[in-house]
C-alpha positions as CSV (number, residue, x, y, z in Angstrom):
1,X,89.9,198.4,82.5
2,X,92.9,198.0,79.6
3,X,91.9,194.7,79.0
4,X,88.2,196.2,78.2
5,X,89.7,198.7,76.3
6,X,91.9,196.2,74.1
7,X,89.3,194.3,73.6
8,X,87.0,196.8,72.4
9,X,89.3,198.6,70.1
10,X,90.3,195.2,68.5
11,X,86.9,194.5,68.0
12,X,86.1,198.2,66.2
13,X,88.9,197.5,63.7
14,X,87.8,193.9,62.9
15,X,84.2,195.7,61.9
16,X,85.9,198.3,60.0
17,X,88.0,195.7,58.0
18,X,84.8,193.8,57.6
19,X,83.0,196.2,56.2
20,X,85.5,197.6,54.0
21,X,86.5,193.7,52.8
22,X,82.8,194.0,51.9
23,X,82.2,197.5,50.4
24,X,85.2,196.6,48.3
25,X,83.9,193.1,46.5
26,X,80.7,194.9,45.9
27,X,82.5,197.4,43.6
28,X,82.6,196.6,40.2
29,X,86.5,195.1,38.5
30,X,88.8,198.3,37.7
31,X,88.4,198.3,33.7
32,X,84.8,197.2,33.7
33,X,81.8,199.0,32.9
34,X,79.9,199.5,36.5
35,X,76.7,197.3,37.3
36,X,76.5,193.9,37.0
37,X,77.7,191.5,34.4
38,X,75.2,190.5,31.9
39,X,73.8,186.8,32.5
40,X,74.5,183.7,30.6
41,X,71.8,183.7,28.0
42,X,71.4,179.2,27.0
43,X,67.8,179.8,26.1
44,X,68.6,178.5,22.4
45,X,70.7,175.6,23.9
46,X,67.8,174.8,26.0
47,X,64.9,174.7,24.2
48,X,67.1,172.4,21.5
49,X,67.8,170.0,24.6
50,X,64.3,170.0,26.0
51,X,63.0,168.5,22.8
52,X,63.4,164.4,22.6
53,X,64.7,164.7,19.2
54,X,68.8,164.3,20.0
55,X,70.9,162.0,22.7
56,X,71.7,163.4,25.9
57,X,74.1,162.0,28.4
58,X,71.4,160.6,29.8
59,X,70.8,158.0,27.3
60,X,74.7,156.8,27.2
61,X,74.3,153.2,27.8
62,X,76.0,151.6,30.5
63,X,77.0,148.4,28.8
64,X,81.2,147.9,28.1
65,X,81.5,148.1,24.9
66,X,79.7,151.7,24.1
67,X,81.8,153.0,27.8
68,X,84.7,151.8,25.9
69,X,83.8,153.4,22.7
70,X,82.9,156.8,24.3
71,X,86.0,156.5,26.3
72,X,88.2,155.9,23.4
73,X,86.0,158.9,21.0
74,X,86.7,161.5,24.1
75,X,90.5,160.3,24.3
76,X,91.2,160.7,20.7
77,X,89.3,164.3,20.7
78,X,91.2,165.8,23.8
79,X,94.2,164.3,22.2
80,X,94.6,166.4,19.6
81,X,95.9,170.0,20.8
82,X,95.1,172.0,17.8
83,X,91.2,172.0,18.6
84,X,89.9,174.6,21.1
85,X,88.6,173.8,24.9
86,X,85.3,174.5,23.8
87,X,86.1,171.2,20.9
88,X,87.4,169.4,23.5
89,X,84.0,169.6,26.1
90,X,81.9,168.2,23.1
91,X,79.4,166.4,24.1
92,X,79.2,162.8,22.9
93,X,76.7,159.5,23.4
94,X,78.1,156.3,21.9
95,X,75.5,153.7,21.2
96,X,76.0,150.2,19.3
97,X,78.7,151.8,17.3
98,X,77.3,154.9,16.8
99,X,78.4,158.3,18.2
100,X,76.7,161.4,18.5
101,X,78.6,164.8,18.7
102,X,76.8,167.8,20.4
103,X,77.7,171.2,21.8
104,X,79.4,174.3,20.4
105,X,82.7,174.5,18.7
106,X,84.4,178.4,17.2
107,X,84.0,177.2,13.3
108,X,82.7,175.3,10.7
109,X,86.2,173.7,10.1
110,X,86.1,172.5,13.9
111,X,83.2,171.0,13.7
112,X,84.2,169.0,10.5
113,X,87.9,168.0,12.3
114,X,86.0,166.6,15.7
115,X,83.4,164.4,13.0
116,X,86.8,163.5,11.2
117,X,88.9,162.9,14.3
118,X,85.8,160.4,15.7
119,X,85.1,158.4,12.8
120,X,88.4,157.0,12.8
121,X,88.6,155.8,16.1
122,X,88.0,151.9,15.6
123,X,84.4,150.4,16.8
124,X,82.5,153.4,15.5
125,X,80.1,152.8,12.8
126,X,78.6,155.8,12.4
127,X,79.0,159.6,13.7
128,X,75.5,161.7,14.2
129,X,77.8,165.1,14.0
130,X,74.8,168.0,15.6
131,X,78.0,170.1,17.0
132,X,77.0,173.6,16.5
133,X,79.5,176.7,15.7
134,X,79.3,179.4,18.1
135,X,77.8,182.8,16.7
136,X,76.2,181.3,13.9
């Protein structure tokens, strides 16, 4: 009979623990306003990528030379500490020489530093900057 008992007292608290585990990571963060966070809202970013008008990664060619080239645009870009995380996750397609910047950066003057920062690594030929600034 105390080994029934043990056993069903240690399985009461492990419900109550569940359930308060639970009851607590359904509450909203102390200093946030209650009800759920408001969703991600891309619809903008989206609609620009659905149309066939600009590179995607998808059309990065496989070949050596433009891997190389990409390679060597996305080194020199994360390279340089004074742009922001968001500057840094750019996206970029290099084909025969020429490299095409996309994605949000925080200003105008970031968006000009990444072009700068891309034309001078050696093999490109051209830079298609369509980087956007954030909250414009």
């Amino acid at each position: 009979m105390d080994m029934k008992y043990r056993a069903l007292t240690a399985l009461l608290w492990g419900s109550v623990a569940s359930a308060s585990v639970l009851a607590f990571a359904q509450q909203a963060p102390t200093g946030s306003p209650a009800g759920p966070a408001p969703m991600a809202d891309n619809t903008k970013v989206n609609v620009r990528d659905k149309s066939h008008d600009g590179l995607t990664a998808f059309d990065q060619p496989n070949d050596a030379a433009d891997l190389k080239l990409a390679a060597d645009a996305r080194k020199a870009i994360v390279d340089d500490k004074s742009l922001s995380t968001m500057a840094h996750n750019v996206k970029l397609v290099a084909v025969n020489g020429a490299v095409t910047l996309r994605g949000p950066v925080h200003s105008d003057a970031e968006k000009a530093k990444v072009g700068q920062i891309v034309a001078k690594v050696g093999g490109v030929a051209k830079v298609d900057n369509q980087i956007d600034v954030k909250n414009q």
